[in-house]
C-alpha positions in Angstrom: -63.1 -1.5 91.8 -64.2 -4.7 92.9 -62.0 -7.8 91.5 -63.1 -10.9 89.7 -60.8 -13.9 88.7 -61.8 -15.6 85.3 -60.7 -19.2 85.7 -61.0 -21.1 82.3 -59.8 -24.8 82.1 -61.7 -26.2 79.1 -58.4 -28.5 77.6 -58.8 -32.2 77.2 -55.0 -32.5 77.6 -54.0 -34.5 74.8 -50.6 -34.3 74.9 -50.3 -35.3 78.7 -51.3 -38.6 77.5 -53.5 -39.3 80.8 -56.9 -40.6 80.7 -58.5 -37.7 82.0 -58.0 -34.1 81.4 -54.6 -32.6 82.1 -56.7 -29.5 85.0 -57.8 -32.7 86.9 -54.0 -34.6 87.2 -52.9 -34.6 91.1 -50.1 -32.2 91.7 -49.1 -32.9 95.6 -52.5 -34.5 96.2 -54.8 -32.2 94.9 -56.1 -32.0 91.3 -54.2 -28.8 89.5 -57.1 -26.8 89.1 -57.7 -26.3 92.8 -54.0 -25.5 93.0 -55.1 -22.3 91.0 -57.9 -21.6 92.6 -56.4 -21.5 96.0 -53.1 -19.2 94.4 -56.1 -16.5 94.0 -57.6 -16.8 97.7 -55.4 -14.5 99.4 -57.8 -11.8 99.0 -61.0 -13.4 100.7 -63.1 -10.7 98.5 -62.2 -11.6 95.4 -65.0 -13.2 93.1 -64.1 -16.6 91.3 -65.1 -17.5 88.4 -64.9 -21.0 86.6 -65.2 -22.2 83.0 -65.6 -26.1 82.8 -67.2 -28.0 79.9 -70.4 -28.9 80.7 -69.8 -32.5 81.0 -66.7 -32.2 83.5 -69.6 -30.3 85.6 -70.4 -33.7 87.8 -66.6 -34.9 87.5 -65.5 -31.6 89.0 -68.2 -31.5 92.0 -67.4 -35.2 92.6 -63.8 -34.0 93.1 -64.2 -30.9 95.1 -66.5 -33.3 97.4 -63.3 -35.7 97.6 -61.2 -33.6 98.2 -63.6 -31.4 100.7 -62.4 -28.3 97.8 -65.3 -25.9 99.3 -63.2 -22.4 97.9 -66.1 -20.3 96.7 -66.3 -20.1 93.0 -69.0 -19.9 90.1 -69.1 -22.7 87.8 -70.0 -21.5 84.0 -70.3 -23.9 81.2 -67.8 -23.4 78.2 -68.2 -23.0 74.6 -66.5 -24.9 72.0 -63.2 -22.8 71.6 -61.0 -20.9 74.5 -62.9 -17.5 72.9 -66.3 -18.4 73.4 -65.7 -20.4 76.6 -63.9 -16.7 78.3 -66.6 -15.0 76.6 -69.1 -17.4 78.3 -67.1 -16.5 81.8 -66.9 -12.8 81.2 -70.9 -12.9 80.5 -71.5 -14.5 83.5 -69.8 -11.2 85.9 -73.0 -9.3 86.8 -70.9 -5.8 87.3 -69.0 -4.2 84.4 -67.6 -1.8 86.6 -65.0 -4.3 87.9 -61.4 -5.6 87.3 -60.9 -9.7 85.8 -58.2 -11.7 85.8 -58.3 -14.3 83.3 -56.2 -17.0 83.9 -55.2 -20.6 82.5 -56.4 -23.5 84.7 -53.3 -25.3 84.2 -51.2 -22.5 85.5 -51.1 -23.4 89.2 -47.9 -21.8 90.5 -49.0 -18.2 90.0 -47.7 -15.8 92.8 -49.4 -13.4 95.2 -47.4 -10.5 93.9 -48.1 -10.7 90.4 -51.6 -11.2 90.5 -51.8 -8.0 93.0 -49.5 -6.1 90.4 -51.5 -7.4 87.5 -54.5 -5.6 89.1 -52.5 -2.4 90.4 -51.4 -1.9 86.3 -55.1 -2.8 85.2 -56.6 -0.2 87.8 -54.1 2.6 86.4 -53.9 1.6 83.0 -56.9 -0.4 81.4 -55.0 -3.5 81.5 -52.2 -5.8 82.1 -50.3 -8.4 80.1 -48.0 -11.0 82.3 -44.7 -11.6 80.0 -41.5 -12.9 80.4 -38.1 -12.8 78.3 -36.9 -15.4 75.9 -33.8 -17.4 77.3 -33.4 -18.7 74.3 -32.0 -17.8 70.9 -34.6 -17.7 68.6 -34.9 -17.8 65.0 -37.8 -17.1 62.2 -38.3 -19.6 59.0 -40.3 -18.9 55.9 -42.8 -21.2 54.2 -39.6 -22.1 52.1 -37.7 -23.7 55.2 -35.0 -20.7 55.0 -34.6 -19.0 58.8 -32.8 -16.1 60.2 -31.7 -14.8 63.6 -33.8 -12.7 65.1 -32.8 -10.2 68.3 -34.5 -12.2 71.0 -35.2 -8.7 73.0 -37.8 -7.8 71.0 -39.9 -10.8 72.1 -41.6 -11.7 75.1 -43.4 -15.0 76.3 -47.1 -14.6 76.8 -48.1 -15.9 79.9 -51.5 -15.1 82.6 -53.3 -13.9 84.4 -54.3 -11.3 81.6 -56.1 -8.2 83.9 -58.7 -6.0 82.6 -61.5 -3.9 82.9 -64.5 -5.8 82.6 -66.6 -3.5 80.6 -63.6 -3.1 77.9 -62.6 -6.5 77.5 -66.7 -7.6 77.4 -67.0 -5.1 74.5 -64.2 -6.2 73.0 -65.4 -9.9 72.7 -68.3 -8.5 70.8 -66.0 -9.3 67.4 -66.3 -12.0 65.8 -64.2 -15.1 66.5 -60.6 -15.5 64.7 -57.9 -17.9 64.4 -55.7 -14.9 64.7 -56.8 -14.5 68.9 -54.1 -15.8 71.0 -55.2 -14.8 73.9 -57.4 -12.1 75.6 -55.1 -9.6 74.9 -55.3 -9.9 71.1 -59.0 -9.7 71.3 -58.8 -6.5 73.3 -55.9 -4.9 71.3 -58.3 -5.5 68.1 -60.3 -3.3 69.5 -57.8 -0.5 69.1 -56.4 -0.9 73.1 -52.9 -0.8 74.2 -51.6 -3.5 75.9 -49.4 -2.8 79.1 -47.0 -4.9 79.7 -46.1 -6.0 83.4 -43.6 -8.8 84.3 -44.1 -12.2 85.1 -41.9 -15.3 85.8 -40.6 -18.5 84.8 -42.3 -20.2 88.1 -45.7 -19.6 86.6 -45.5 -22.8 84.1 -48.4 -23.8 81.9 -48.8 -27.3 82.4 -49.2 -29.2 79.0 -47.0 -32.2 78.6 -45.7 -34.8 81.6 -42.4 -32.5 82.1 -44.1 -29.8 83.2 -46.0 -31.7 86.2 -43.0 -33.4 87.1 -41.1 -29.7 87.2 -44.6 -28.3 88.8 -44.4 -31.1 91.5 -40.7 -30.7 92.2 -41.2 -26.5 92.6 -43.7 -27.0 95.1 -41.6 -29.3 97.3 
């Protein structure tokens, strides 16, 4: 099946505390959100998908023209949550009978292997969620304040690209919106859908707060 990447960057960054949002920061002289573009170009045929607000639209163009950014890539406007901005994106794919990758904008250090994997598992399976393990102990508190241990390998961190068939995942986001979505895969597996599991790693940082570009900058050096 042909592949499409579903690239949705739609956060104003708040907790960065820049002035503009945190998909746009320079990360080795580029803005982060080409960074991720580019992690999905080593297949030439791959169809890229972008979800911007609306009004980062001129901001974004100015930037690629900067930058001379001229990656091929559909721009799609965003709604006003993460669900109906990747429903927006998956609306926009003209063939159902296809594989996407959704992926975080801010997640610019995503390898070649995992994103091939992530498709291989999709292809055979339906789909495919990128996890990692917990390093850390972890524990569980109650609306009381009381905690408890819990056994850390039952728990995985959720990270992307999340891989799917496009006509499951489409039909999936035909439910209505709830605060209890997480992610793609939540959507799907209220549907009824297994979710497969494939591993990811630590690398593939979501960048949300000034650590994590200063890590981001120092991993690509």
């Amino acid at each position: 099946m042909n592949k499409h990447a579903l690239i949705v960057a739609g956060g104003k960054g708040l907790r960065m505390g820049a002035e503009i949002p945190k998909q746009f920061l320079e990360l080795k002289g580029l803005p982060v959100l080409m960074h991720t573009i580019r992690a999905f170009r080593f297949d030439p045929t791959l169809a890229i998908t972008l979800v911007l607000p609306a009004d980062q639209f001129t901001y974004w163009k100015w930037l690629c023209e900067k930058h001379g950014f001229n990656e091929p890539h559909q721009l799609v406007a965003g709604g006003d949550s993460r669900f109906q901005s990747v429903k927006n994106g998956l609306m926009a794919i003209a063939e159902a009978d296809a594989l996407v990758a959704i992926h975080d904008g801010v997640r610019p250090l995503i390898d070649k292997e995992i994103i091939e994997n992530s498709y291989k598992v999709a292809t055979e399976k339906g789909n495919a969620l990128v996890v990692v393990k917990l390093k850390d102990s972890i524990r569980k508190q109650d609306l009381l304040g009381n905690s408890k241990g819990v056994n850390r390998e039952n728990y995985y961190l959720v990270q992307t690209p999340q891989t799917f068939e496009v006509k499951q995942i489409l039909k999936a986001y035909e439910i209505a919106e709830d605060d209890n979505f997480t992610d793609d895969a939540s959507v799907l597996e209220a549907s009824g859908e297994k979710i497969n599991l494939i591993e990811g790693n630590y690398k593939n940082l979501k960048i949300t707060t000034p650590e994590d570009l200063i890590i981001a900058n120092a991993l690509l050096q």
